[in-house]
C-alpha positions as CSV (number, residue, x, y, z in Angstrom):
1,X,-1.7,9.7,26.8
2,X,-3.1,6.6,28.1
3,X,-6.5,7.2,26.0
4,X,-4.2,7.5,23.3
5,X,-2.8,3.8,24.0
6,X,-5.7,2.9,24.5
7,X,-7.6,3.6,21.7
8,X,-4.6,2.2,19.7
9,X,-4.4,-1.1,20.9
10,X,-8.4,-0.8,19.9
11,X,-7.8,0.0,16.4
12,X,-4.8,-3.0,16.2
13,X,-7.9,-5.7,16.9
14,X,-10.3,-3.9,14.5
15,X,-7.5,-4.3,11.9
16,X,-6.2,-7.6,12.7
17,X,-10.5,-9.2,12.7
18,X,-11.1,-6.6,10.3
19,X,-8.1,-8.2,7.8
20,X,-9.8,-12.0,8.4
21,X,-13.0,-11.4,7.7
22,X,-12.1,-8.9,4.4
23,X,-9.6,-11.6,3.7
24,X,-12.6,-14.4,3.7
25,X,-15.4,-12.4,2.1
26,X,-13.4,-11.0,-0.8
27,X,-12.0,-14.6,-1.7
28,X,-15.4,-16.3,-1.6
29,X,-16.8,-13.0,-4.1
30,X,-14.5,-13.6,-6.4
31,X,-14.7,-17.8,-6.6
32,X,-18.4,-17.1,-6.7
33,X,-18.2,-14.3,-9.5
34,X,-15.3,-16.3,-11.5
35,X,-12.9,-13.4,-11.2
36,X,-9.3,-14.1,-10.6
37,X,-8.4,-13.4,-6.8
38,X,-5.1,-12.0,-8.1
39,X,-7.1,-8.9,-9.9
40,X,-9.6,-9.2,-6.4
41,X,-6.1,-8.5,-4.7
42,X,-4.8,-5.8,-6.8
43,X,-8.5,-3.8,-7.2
44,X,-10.8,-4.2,-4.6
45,X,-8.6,-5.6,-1.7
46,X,-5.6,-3.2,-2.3
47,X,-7.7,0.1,-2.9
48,X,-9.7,-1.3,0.3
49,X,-6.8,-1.4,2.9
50,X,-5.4,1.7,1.1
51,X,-8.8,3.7,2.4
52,X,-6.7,4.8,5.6
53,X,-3.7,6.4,3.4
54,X,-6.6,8.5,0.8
55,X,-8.0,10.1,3.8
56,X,-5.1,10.6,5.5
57,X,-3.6,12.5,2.6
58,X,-6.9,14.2,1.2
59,X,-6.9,15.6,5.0
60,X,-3.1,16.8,5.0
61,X,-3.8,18.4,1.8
62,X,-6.2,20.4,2.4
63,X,-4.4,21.1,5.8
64,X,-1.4,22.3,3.7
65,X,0.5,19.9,5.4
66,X,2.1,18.8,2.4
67,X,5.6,16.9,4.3
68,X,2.7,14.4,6.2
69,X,0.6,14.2,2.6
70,X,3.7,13.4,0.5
71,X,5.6,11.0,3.5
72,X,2.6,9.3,4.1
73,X,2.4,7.9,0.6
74,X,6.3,7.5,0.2
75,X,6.3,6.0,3.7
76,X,3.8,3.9,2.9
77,X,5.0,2.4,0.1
78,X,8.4,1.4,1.1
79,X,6.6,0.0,4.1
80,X,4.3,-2.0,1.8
81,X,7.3,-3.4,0.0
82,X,10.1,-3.9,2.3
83,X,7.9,-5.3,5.9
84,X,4.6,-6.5,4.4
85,X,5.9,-8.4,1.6
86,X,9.1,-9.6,3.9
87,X,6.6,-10.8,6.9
88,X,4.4,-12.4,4.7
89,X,6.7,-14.4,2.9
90,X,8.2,-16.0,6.1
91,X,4.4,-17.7,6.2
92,X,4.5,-19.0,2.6
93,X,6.7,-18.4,-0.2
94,X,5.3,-15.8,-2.5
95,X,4.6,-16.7,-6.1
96,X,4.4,-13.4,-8.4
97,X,2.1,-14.7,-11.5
98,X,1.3,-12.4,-13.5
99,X,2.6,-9.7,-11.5
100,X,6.1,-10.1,-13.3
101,X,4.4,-9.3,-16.8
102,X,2.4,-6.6,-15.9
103,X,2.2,-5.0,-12.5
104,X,6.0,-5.3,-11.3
105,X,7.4,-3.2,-14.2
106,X,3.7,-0.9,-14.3
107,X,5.2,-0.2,-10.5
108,X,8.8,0.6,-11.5
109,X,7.6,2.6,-14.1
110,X,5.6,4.8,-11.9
111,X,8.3,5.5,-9.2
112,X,10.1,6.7,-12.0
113,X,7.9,8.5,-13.5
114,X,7.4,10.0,-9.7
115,X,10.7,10.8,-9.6
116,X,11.0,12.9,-12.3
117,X,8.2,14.5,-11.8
118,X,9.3,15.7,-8.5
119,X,12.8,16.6,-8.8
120,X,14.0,16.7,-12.9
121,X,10.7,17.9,-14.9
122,X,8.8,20.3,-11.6
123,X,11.6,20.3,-9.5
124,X,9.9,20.3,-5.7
125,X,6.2,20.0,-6.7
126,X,3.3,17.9,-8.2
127,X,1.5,20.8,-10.5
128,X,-1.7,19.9,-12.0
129,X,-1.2,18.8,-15.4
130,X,1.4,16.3,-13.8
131,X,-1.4,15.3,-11.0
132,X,-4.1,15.0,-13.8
133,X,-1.3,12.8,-15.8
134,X,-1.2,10.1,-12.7
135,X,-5.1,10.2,-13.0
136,X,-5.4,9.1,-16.4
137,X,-2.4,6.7,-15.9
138,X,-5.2,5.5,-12.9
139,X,-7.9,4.8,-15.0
140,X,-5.4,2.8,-17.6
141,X,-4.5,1.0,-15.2
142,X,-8.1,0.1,-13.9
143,X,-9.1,-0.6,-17.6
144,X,-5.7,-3.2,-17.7
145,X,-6.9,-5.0,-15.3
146,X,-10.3,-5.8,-15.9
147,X,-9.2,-6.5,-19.9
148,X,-7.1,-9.2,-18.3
149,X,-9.7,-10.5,-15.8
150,X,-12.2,-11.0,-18.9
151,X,-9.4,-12.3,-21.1
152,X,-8.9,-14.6,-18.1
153,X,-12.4,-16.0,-17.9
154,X,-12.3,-16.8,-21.7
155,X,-9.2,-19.0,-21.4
156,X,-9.2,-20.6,-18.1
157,X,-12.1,-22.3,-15.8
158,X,-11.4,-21.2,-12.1
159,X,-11.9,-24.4,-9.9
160,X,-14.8,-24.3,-7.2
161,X,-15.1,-27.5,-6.0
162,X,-17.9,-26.4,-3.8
163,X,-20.6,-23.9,-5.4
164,X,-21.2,-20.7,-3.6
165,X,-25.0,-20.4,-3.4
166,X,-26.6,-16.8,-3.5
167,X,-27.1,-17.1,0.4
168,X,-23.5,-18.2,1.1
169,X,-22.2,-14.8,-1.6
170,X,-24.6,-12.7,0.1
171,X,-23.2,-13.5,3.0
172,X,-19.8,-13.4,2.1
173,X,-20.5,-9.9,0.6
174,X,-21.8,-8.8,4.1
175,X,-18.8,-10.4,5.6
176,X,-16.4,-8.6,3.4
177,X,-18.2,-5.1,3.6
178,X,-17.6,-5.3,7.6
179,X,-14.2,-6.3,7.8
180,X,-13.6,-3.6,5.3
181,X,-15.3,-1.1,7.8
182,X,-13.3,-2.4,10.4
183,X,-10.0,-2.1,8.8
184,X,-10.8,1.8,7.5
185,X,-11.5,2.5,11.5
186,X,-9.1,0.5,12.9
187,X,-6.8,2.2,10.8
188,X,-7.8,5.8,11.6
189,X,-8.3,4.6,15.2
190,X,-4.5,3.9,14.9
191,X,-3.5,6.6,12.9
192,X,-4.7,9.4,14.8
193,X,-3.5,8.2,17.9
194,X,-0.1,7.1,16.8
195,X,0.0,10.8,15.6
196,X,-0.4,12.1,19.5
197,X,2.1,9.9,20.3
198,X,4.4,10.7,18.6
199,X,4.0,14.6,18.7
200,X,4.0,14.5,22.1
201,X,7.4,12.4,21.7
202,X,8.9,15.7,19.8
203,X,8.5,13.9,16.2
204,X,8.7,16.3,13.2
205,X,5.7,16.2,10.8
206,X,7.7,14.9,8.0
207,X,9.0,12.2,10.4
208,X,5.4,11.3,11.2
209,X,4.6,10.9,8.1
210,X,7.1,8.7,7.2
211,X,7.0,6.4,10.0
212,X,4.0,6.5,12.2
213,X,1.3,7.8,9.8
214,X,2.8,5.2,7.1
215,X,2.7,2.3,9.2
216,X,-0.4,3.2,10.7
217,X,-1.9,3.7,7.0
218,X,-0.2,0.6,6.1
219,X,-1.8,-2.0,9.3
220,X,-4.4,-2.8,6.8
221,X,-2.3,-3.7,4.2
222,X,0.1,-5.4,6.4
223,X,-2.6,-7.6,8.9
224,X,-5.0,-8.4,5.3
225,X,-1.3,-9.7,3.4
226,X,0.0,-11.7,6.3
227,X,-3.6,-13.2,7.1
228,X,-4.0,-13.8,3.4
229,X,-0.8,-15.3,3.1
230,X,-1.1,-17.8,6.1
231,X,-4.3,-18.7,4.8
232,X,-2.9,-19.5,1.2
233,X,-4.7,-17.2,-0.6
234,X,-1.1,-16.1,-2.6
235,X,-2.9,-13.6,-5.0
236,X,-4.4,-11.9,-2.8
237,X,-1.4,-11.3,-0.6
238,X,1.0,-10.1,-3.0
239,X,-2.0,-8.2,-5.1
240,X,-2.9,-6.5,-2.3
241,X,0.9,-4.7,-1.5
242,X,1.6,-4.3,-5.5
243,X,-1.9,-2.9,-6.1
244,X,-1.8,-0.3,-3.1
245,X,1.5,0.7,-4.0
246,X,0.4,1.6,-7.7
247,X,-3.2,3.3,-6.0
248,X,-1.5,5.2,-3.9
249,X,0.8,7.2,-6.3
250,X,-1.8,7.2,-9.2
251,X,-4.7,8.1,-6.9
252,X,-4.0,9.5,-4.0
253,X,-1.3,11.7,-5.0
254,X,-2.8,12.5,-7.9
255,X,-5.8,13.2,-6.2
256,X,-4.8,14.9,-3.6
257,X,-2.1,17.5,-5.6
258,X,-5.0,18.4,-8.2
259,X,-6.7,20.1,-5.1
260,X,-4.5,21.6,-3.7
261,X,-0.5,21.6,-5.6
262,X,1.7,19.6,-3.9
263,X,4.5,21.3,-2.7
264,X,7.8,18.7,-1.9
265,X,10.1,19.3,0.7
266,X,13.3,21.6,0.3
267,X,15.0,20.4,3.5
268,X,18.3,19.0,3.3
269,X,20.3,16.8,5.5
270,X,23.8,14.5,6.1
271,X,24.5,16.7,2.1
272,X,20.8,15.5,0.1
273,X,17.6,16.6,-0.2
274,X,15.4,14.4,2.5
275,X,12.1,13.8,-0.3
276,X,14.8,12.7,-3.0
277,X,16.8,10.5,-0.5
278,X,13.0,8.8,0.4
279,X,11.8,8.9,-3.6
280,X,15.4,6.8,-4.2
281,X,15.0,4.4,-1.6
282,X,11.3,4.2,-2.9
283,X,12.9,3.1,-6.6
284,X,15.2,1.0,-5.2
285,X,12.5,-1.1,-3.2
286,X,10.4,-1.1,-6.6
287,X,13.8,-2.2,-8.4
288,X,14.7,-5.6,-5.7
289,X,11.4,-6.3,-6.2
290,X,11.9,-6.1,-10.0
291,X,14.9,-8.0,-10.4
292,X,14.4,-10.9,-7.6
293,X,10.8,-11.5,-10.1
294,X,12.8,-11.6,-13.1
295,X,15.1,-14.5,-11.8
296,X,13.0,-16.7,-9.2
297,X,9.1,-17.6,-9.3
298,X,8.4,-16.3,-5.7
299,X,9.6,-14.6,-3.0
300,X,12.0,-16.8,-1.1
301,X,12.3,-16.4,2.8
302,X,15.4,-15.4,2.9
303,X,14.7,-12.7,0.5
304,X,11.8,-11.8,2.9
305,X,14.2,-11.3,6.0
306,X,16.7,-9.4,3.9
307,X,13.9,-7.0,3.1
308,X,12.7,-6.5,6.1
309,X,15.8,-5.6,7.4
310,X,16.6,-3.2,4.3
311,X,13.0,-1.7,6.2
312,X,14.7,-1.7,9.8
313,X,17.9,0.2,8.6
314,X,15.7,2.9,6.2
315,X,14.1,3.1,9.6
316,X,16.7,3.6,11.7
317,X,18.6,6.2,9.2
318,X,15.1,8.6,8.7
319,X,14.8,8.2,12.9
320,X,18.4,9.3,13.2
321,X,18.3,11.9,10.1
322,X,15.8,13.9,11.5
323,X,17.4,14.5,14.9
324,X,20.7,15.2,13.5
């Protein structure tokens, strides 16, 4: 147990320097290339800190352990929504751009989608032309964003006061490839020994997956937002939670129920179904996040701490849910 500790206090500093340099590198790429750091933040950065979640579900997959393959993603997500964007925006408040036209409703859209996948259309699985469906939504997606990011560069001139020579982007590329290996084994660093933990606590696999596999998953996400945020780079802190939460139902679910069929969860509790309880609450963070862009240009602080306490009270009801 105290390796275990151990190890995981290890993985929290990879993450945390990890998330700083990632944070720098990736910002400096994109000033240097003339890409937008909001479509930096929703592609490279977001599918980056999402590495920990693709393995971690590709691996329960194939495991057959499909409650910690299907939690970690749901988990992850509501995690992503409620505590990383609530935590960041106490830094800074949180303008949403673009975001409002495109990849706020794309989001919303999905979890419904989701949803009826896994309870109306398939009731309690993911089969494969649904899976493959998510895929090609993926690749859309992709092909949205760099449409935009070209369409971008035609009408706008991105302001580099300084010029990035080819030593300084070569460097910054170096920069950003390390912190990204450091978040990916920070996070698995964490993961796996959150996971001993927490078994050796008496945890259910679905409960692991939903809170200690999630949160682990979602370090990266959560340390590179917050970092990004304090350091004012505002597209890259919100891209980063919107983009991962789009990645990881269009790609890793997708990926992972097209080899090997998903199977959802069955088990009931307090009268509903646990995975349709954690799919709604999953719609309903996509939905706050919907509305509160729809009437206000950012993310106000006190919308921050209300989510994060909408996280602390999902948190508490799943804890007490699964030992009832």
């Amino acid at each position: 147990m105290f390796v275990a500790w151990l190890l995981l206090i290890v993985g929290m500093v990879l993450l945390i320097k990890g998330a700083d340099f990632f944070v720098d590198g990736s910002s400096k790429i994109a000033k240097a290339m003339r890409i937008p750091s909001l479509i930096i933040g929703l592609t490279l950065v977001s599918m980056g800190t999402s590495a920990p979640e693709l393995s971690v579900s590709l691996n329960a997959s194939l495991a057959g352990s499909n409650d910690l393959s299907f939690g970690n993603v749901v988990g992850s997500n509501i995690f992503n929504t409620f505590l990383i964007l609530g935590v960041a925006s106490l830094f800074v408040p949180l303008v949403w751009g673009d975001m409002k036209k495109f990849d706020i409703p794309i989001m919303l859209g999905i979890y419904i989608i989701m949803l009826l996948f896994g309870f109306v259309i398939s009731p309690y699985k993911l089969d494969l032309l649904e899976s493959i469906f998510l895929l090609v939504l993926f690749v859309s997606y992709i092909t949205l964003l760099i449409v935009r990011a070209k369409k971008s560069n035609q009408e706008t001139t991105l302001e580099n006061e300084e010029p990035i020579t080819k030593k300084k982007l070569i460097i910054s590329i170096i920069k950003a490839i390390i912190g990204l290996a450091a978040i990916i084994y920070g996070g698995d660093l964490v993961v796996d020994n959150a996971s001993i933990i927490a078994k050796e606590m008496g945890m259910s696999e679905a409960l692991v997956g939903l809170t200690i596999v999630a949160v682990g998953t979602s370090l990266p996400e959560l340390v590179t937002s917050v970092v990004a945020s304090i350091k004012k780079e505002n597209d890259i802190a919100i891209g980063n939670v919107i983009g991962s939460n789009i990645f990881n139902i269009l790609f890793i679910l997708g990926t992972s129920s097209t080899i090997s069929q998903l199977q959802i969860s069955t088990n009931v509790a307090l009268g509903i179904n646990k995975a349709l309880f954690d799919l709604i609450i999953l719609l309903v963070s996509g939905f706050l996040v919907f509305i509160i862009s729809r009437f206000s240009k950012n993310l106000k602080k006190w919308q921050g701490i209300l989510f994060i306490l909408l996280y602390i009270g999902y948190l508490a009801f799943i804890i007490a849910r699964d030992f009832a």
